[in-house]
Residue frames relative to the residue before (quaternion, step in Angstrom):
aa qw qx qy qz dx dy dz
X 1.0000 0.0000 0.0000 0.0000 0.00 0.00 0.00
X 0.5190 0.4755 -0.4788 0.5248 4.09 1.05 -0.99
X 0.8700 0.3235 -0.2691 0.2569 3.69 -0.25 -0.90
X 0.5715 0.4949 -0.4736 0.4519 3.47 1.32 0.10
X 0.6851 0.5655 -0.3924 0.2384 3.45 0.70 -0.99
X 0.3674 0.7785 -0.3053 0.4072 3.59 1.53 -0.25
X 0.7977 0.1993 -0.0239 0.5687 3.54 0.51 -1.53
X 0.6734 0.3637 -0.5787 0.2819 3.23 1.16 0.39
X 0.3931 0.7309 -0.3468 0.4371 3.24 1.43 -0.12
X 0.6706 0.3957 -0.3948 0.4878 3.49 1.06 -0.60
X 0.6163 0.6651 -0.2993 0.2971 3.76 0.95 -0.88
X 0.6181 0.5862 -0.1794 0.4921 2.79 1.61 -1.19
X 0.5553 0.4336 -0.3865 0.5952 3.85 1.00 -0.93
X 0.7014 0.5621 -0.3802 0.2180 3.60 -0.10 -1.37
X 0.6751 0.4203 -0.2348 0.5590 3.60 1.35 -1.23
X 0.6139 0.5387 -0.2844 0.5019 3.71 0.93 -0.50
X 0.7234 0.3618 -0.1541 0.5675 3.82 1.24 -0.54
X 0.4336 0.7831 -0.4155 0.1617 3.09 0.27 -1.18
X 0.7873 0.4530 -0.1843 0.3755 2.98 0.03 -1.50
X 0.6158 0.6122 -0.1885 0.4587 3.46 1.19 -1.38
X 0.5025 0.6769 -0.2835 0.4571 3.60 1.22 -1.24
X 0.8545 0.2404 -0.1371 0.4396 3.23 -0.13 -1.84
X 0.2823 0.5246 -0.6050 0.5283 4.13 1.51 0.33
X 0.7702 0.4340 -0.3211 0.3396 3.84 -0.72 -1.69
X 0.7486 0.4868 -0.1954 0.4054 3.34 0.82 -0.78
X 0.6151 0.4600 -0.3120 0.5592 3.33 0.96 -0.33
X 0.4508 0.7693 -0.2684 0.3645 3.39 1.17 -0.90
X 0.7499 0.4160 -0.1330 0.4969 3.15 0.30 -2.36
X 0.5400 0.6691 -0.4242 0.2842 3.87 1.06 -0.79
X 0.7569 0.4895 -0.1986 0.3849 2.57 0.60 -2.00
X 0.5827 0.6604 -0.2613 0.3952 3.85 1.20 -1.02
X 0.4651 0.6624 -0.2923 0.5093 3.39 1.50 -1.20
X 0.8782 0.4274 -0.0986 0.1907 2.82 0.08 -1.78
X 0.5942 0.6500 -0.2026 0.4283 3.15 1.86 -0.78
X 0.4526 0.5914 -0.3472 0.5700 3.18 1.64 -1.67
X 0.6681 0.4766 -0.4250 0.3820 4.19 -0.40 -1.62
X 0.8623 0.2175 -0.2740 0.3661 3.51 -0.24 -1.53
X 0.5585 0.3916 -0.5127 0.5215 4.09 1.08 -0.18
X 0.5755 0.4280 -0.5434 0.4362 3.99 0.19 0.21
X 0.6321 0.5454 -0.3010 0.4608 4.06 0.59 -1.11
X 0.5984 0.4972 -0.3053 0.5491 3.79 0.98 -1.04
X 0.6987 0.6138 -0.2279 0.2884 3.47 0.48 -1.04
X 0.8140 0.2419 -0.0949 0.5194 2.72 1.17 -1.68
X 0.5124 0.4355 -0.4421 0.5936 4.06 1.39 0.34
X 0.8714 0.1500 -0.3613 0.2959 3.66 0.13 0.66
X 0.6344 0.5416 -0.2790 0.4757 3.34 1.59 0.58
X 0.7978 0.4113 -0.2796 0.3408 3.62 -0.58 0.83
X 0.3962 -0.7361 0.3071 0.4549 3.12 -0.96 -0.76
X 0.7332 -0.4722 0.0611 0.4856 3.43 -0.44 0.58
X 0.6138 0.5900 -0.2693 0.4501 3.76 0.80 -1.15
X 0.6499 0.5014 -0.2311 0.5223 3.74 0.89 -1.47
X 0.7231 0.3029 -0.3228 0.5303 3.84 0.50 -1.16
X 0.5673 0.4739 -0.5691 0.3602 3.72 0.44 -0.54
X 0.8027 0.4568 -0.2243 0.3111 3.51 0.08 -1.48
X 0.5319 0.5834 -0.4135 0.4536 3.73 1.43 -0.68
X 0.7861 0.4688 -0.3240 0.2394 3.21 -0.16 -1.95
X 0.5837 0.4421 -0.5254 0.4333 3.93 0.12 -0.58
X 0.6369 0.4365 -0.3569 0.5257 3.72 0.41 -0.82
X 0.5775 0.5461 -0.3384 0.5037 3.80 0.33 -0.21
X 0.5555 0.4530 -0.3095 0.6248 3.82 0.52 -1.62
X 0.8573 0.3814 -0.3157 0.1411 3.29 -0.90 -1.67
X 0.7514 0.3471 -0.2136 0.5189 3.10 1.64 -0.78
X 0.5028 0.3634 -0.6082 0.4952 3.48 0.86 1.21
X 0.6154 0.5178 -0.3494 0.4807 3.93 0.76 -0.19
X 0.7264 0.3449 -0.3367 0.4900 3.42 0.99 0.11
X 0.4956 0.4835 -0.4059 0.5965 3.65 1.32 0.42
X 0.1407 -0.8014 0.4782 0.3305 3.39 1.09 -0.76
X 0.1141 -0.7848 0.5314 -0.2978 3.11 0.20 1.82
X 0.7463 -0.2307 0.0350 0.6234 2.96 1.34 -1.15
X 0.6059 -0.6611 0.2850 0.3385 3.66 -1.12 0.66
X 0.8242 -0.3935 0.2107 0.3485 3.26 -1.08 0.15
X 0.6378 0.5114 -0.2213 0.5317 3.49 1.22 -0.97
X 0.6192 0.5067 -0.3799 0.4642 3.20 0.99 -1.48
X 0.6475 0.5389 -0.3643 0.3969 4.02 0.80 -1.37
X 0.7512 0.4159 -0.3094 0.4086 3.99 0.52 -0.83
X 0.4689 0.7003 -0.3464 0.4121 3.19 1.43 -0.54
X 0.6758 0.3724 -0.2085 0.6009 3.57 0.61 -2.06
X 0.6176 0.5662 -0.3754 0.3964 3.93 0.32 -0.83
X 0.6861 0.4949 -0.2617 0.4645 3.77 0.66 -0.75
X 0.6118 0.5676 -0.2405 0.4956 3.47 1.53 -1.42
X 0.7663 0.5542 -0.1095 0.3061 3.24 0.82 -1.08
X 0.5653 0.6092 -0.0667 0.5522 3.13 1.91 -0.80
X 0.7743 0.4256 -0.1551 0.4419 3.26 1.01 -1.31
């Protein structure tokens, strides 16, 4: 009984939440995603070239290490940024 009542307690939140969950989550995506393309905008139309070359990887890496944004998304902007 100690070790069922645990997971049912979680089952119970999960159907009681649930729904709400995947809202917050979908949420933070979309939010991710804005920050990425208002950072990319930023950095393809501000500076000068040397300063934005050499910043932005340092920029990427340290939104991909907060995980702001995912890996792909990070080589993706990293490739854009480079080229």
């Amino acid at each position: 009984m100690v070790l069922l009542l645990p997971f049912l307690g979680v089952f119970i939140y999960v159907i009681a939440r649930g729904h709400g969950m995947s809202e917050r989550e979908a949420e933070r995506a979309e939010r991710q995603q804005k920050q990425l393309q208002a950072y990319l905008r930023e950095t393809v139309s501000t500076g000068d070239e040397a300063s934005r070359h050499a910043d932005s990887p340092a920029k990427l890496a340290e939104l991909n290490s907060h995980g702001d944004i995912t890996e792909e998304e990070f080589r993706k902007a990293k490739a854009k940024v480079l080229a």
